[in-house]
C-alpha beads as a LAMMPS data file, in Angstrom:
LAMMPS data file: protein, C-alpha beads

268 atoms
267 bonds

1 atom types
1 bond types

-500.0 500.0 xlo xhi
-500.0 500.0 ylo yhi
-500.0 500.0 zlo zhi

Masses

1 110.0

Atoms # bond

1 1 1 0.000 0.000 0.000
2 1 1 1.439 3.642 -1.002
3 1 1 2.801 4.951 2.298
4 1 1 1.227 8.230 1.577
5 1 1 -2.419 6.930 1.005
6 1 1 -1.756 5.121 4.676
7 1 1 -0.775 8.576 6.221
8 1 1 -3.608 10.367 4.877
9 1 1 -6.043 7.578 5.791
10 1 1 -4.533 7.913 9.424
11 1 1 -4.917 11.897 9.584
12 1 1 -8.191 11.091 8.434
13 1 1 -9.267 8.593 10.857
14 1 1 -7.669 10.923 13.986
15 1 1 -10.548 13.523 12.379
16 1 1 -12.906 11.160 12.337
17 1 1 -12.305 10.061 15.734
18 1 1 -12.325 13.254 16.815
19 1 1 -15.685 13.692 15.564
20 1 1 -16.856 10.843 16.674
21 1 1 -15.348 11.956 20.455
22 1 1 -16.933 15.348 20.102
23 1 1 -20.526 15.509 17.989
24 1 1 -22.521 12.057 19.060
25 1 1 -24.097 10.813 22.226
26 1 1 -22.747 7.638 23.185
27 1 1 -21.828 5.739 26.833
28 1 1 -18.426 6.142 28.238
29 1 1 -18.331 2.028 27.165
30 1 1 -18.357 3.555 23.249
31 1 1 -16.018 6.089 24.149
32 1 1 -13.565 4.105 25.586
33 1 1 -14.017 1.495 22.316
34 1 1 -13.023 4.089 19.971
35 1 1 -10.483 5.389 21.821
36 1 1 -8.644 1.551 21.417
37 1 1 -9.804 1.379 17.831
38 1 1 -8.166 4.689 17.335
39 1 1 -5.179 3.466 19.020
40 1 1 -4.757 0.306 16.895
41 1 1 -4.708 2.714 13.930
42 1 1 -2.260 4.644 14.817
43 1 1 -0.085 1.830 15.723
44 1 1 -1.076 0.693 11.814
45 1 1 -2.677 -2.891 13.952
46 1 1 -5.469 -2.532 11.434
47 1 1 -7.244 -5.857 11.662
48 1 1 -7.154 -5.046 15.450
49 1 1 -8.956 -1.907 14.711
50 1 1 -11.370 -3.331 12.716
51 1 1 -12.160 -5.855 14.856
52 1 1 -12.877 -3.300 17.561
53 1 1 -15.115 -1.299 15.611
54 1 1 -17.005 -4.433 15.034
55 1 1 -17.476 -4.826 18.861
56 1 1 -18.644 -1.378 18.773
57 1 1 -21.556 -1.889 16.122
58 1 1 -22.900 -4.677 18.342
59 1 1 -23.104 -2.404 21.112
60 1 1 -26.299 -0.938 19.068
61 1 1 -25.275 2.854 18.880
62 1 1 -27.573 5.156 17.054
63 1 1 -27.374 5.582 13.556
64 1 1 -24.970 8.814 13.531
65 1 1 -22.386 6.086 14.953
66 1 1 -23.149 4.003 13.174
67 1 1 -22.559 6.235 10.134
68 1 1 -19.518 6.997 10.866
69 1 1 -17.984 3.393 12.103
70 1 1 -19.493 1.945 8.800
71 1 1 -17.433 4.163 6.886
72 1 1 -14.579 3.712 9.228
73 1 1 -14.442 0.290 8.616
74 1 1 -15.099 0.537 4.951
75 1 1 -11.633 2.545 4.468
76 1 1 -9.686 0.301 6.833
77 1 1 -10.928 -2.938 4.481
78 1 1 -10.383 -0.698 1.236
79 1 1 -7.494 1.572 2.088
80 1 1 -5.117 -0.439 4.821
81 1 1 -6.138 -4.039 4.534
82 1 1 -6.751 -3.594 0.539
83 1 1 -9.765 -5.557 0.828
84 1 1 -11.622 -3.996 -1.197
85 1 1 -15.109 -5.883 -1.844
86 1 1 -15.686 -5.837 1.856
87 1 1 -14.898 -2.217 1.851
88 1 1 -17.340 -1.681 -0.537
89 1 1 -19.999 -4.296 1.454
90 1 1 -19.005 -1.304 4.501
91 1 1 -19.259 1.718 2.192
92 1 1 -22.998 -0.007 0.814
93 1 1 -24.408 0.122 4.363
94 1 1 -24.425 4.091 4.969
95 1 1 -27.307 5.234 2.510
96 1 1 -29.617 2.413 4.659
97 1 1 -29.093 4.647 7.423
98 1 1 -28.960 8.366 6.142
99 1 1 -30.312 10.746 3.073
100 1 1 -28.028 13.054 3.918
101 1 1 -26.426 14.002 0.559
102 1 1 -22.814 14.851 2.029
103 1 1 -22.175 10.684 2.860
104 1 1 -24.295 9.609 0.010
105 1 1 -22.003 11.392 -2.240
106 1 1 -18.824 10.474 -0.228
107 1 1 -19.613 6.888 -0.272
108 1 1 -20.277 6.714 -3.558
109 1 1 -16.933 8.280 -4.642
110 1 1 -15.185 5.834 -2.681
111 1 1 -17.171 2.848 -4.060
112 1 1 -16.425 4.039 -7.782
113 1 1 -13.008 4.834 -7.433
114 1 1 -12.516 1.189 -5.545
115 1 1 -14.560 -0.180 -8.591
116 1 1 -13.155 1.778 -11.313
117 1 1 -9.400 1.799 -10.331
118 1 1 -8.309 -1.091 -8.320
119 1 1 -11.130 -4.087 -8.578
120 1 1 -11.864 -3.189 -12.432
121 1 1 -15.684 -3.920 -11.722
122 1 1 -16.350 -1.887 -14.246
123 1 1 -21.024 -2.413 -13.947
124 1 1 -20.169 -1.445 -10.523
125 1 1 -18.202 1.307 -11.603
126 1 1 -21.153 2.831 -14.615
127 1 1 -23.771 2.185 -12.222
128 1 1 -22.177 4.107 -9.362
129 1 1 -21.018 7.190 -12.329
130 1 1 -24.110 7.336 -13.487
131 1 1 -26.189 8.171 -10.021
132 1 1 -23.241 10.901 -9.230
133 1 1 -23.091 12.453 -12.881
134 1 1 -26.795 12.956 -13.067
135 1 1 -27.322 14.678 -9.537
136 1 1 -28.495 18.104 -9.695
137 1 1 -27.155 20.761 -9.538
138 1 1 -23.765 19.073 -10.538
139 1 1 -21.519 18.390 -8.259
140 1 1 -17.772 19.471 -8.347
141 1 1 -16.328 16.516 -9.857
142 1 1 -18.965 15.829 -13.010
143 1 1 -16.994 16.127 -15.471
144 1 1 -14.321 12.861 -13.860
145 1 1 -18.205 11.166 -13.145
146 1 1 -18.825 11.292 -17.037
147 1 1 -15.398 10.520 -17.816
148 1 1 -15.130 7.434 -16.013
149 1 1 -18.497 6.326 -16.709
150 1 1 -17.553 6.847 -20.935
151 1 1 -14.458 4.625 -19.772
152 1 1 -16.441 2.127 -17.761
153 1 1 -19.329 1.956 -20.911
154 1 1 -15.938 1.484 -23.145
155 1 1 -15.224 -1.926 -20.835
156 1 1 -18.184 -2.836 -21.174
157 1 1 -18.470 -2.747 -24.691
158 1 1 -21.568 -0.839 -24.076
159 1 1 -20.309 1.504 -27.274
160 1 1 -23.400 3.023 -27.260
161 1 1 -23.733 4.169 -23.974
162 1 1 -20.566 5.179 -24.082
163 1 1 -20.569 7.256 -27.575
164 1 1 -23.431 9.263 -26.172
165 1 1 -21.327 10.785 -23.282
166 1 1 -18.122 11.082 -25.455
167 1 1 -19.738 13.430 -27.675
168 1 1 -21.115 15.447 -25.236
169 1 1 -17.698 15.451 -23.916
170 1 1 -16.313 16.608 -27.471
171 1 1 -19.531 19.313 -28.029
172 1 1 -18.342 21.003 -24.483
173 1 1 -14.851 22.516 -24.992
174 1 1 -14.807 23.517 -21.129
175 1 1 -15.311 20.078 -19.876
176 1 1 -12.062 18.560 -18.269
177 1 1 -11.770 15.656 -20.436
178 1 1 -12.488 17.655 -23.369
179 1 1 -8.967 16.659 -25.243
180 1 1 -9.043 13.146 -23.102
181 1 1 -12.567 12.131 -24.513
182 1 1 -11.477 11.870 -28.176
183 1 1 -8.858 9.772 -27.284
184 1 1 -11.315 7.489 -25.590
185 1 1 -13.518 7.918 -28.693
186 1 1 -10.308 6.569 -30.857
187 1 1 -9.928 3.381 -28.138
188 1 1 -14.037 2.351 -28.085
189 1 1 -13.513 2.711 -32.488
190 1 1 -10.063 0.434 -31.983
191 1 1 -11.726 -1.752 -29.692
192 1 1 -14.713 -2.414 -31.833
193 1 1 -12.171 -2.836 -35.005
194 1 1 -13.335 0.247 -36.577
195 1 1 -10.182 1.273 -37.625
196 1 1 -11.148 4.552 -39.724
197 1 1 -13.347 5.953 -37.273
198 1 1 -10.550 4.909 -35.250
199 1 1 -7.897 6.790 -36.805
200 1 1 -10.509 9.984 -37.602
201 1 1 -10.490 10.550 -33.560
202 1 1 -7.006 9.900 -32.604
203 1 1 -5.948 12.580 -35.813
204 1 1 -8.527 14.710 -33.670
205 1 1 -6.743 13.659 -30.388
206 1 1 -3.279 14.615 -31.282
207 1 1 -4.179 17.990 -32.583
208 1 1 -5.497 19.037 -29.381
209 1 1 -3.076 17.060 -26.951
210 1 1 0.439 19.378 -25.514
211 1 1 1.933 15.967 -24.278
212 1 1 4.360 14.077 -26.426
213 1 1 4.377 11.225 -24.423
214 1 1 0.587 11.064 -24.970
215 1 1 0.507 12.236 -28.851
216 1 1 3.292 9.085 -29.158
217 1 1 1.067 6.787 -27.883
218 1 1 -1.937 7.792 -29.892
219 1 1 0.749 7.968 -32.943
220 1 1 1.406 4.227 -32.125
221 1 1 -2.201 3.107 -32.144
222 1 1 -3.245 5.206 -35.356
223 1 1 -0.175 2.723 -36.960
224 1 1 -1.857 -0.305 -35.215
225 1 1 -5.289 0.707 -37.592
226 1 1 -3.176 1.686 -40.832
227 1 1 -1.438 -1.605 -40.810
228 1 1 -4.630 -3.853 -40.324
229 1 1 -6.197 -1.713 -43.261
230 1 1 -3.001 -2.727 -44.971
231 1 1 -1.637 0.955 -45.971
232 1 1 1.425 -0.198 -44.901
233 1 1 3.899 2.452 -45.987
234 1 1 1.698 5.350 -44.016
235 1 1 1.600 2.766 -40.977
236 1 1 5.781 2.410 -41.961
237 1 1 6.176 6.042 -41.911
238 1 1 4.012 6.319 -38.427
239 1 1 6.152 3.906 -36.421
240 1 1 9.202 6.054 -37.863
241 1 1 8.191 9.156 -36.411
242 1 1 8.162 8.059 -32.804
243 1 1 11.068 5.498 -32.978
244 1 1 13.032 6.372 -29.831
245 1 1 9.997 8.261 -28.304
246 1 1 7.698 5.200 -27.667
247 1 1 8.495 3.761 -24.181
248 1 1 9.296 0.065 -25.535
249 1 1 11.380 0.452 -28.328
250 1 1 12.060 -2.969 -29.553
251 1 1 8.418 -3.249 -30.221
252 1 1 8.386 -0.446 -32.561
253 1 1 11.415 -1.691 -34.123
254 1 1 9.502 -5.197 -34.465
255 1 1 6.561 -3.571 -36.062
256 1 1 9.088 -1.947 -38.520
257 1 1 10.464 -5.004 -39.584
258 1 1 7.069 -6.773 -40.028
259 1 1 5.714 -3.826 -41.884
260 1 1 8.731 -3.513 -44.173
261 1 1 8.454 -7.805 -44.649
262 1 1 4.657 -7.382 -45.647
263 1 1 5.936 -4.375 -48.351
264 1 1 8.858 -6.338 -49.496
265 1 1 6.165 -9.697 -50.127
266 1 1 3.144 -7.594 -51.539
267 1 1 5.998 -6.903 -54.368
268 1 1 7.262 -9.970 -55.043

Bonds

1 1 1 2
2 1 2 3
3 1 3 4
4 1 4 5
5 1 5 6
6 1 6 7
7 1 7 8
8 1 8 9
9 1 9 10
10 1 10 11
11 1 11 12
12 1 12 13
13 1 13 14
14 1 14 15
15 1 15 16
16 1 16 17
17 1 17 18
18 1 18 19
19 1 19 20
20 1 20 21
21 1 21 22
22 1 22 23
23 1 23 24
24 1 24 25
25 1 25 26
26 1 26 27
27 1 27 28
28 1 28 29
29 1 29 30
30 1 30 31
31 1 31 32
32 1 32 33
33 1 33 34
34 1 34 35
35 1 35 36
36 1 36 37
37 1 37 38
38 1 38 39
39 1 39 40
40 1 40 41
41 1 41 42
42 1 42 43
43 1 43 44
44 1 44 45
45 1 45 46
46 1 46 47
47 1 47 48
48 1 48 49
49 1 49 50
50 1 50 51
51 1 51 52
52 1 52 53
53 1 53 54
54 1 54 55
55 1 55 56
56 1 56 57
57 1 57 58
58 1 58 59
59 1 59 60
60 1 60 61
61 1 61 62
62 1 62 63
63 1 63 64
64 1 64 65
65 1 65 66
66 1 66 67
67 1 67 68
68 1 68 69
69 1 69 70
70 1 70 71
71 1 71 72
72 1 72 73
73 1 73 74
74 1 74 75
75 1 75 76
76 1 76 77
77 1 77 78
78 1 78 79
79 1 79 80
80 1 80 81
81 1 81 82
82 1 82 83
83 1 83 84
84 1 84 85
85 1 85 86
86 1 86 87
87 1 87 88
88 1 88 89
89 1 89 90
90 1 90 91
91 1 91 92
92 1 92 93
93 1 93 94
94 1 94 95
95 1 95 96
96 1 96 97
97 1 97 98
98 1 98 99
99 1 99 100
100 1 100 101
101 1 101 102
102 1 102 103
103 1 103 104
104 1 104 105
105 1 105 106
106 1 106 107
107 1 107 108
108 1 108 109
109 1 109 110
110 1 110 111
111 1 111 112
112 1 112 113
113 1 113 114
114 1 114 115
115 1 115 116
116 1 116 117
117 1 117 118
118 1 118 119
119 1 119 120
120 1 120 121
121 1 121 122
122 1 122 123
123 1 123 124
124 1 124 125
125 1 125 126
126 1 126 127
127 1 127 128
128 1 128 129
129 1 129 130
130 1 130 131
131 1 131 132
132 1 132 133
133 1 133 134
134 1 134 135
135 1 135 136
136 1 136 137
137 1 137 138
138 1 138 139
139 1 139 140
140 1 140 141
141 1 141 142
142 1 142 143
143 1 143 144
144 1 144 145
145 1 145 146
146 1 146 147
147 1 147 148
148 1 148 149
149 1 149 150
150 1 150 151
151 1 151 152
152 1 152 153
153 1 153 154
154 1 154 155
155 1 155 156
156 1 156 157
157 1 157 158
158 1 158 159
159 1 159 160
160 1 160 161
161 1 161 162
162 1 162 163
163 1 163 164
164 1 164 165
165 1 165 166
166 1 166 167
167 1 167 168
168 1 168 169
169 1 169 170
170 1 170 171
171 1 171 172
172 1 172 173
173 1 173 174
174 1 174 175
175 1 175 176
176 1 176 177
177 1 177 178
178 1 178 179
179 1 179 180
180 1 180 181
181 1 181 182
182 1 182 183
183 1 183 184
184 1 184 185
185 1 185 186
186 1 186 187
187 1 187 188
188 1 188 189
189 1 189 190
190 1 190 191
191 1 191 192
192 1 192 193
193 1 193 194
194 1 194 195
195 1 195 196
196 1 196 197
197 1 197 198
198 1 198 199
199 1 199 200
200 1 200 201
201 1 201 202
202 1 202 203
203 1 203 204
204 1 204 205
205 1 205 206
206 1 206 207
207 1 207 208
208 1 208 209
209 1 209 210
210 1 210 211
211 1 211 212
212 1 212 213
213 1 213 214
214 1 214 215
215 1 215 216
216 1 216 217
217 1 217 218
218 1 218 219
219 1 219 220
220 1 220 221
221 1 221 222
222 1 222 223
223 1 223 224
224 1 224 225
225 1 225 226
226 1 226 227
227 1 227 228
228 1 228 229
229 1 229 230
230 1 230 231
231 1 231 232
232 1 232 233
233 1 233 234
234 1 234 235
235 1 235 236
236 1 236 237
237 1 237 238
238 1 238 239
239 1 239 240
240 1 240 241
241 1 241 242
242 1 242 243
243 1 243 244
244 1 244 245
245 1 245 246
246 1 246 247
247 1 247 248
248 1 248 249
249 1 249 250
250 1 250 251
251 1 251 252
252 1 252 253
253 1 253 254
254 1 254 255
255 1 255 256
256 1 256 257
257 1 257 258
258 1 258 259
259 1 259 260
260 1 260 261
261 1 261 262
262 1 262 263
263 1 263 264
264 1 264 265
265 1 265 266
266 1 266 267
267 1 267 268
């Protein structure tokens, strides 16, 4: 686990324990449980804390504890025990016991990002970005909601589903992923084995993108379609241009050879 992500997730937890300690009504019994549970996690005895929080929910607290120790245990599962199915069983539990919008929202971030990014349940992942992309008014982070859920549609081969947010990501010039979402648009055509539409949208991609790095691996991809649709030389001349740029450079210089092979045979 990234030593950083543990030492904001135990800043975190001496907040929520703070809060815990200062805004609910509990018995000294409760009190003194968190205080252990708190201790465990400083001393990064995880399991230990878990299990302690555990003895606190079957002390029966009210639901504003119970809140908060669901979602405590949720990011000790996901976050320091990298459990992260029961994190999300944790996470699940909180909108049973609120409507308040603040955890709804938090919970659901943390269930998508645990979907999208480390479990790559990607119906988990579309059906979590699509509640949070189409509550109104928008929240702060739409435009990554739509972005992942495009990317999650994309796994899914759900192209349609997908397409439709793209191009409302391509229509909107302010949108974050504006210059991102034809790039996706080029991967859901190369992915489906369109290989002109394909090209058409990384072209688009590359004219908008600063990065080199990026533009190279777009470059790489466009060469992928050009040599299926057997233009060989233009694929030739597109593995050229980023020789010595592309991160893996025997594979380029394998491509090279295989394209120049192909020429050399369509000749003979």
């Amino acid at each position: 686990m990234d030593q950083l992500l543990k030492s904001k997730f135990i800043r975190a937890s001496f907040l929520l324990a703070l809060v815990l300690l200062t805004s609910c009504d509990f018995t000294p019994r409760i009190h003194k449980d968190i205080l252990i549970a708190q201790n465990h996690i400083s001393n990064q005895e995880y399991a230990q804390a878990v299990k302690q929080y555990h003895k606190i929910l079957e002390m029966a607290p009210n639901d504003e504890i119970k809140i908060k120790i669901n979602y405590q245990i949720a990011e000790l599962y996901a976050v320091s025990l990298g459990h992260y199915k029961r994190g999300i069983h944790f996470y699940e539990k909180i909108p049973k016991l609120t409507t308040d919008p603040v955890w709804l929202v938090k919970t659901q971030e943390r269930i998508g990002e645990i979907a999208f990014l480390y479990i790559n349940d990607y119906a988990k992942a579309a059906e979590v970005y699509n509640q949070l992309s189409a509550f109104r008014p928008k929240l702060s982070n739409h435009d990554l909601y739509e972005f992942r859920l495009a990317r999650s549609y994309i796994k899914l081969k759900q192209y349609d589903k997908a397409n439709e947010h793209l191009v409302s990501m391509h229509n909107n010039g302010n949108h974050k992923y504006f210059v991102d979402s034809f790039f996706q648009s080029g991967i859901m055509y190369f992915e489906s084995q369109d290989w002109n539409r394909a090209v058409q949208y990384f072209r688009e991609y590359i004219k908008r993108e600063d990065r080199r790095d990026l533009k190279v691996r777009a470059i790489f991809l466009m060469a992928n379609c050009y040599e299926t649709l057997e233009r060989l030389q233009t694929a030739y001349d597109l593995y050229y241009s980023i020789l010595g740029e592309y991160p893996n450079n025997k594979v380029i210089q394998d491509r090279l050879n295989s394209v120049y092979e192909r020429r050399v045979a369509r000749k003979r």
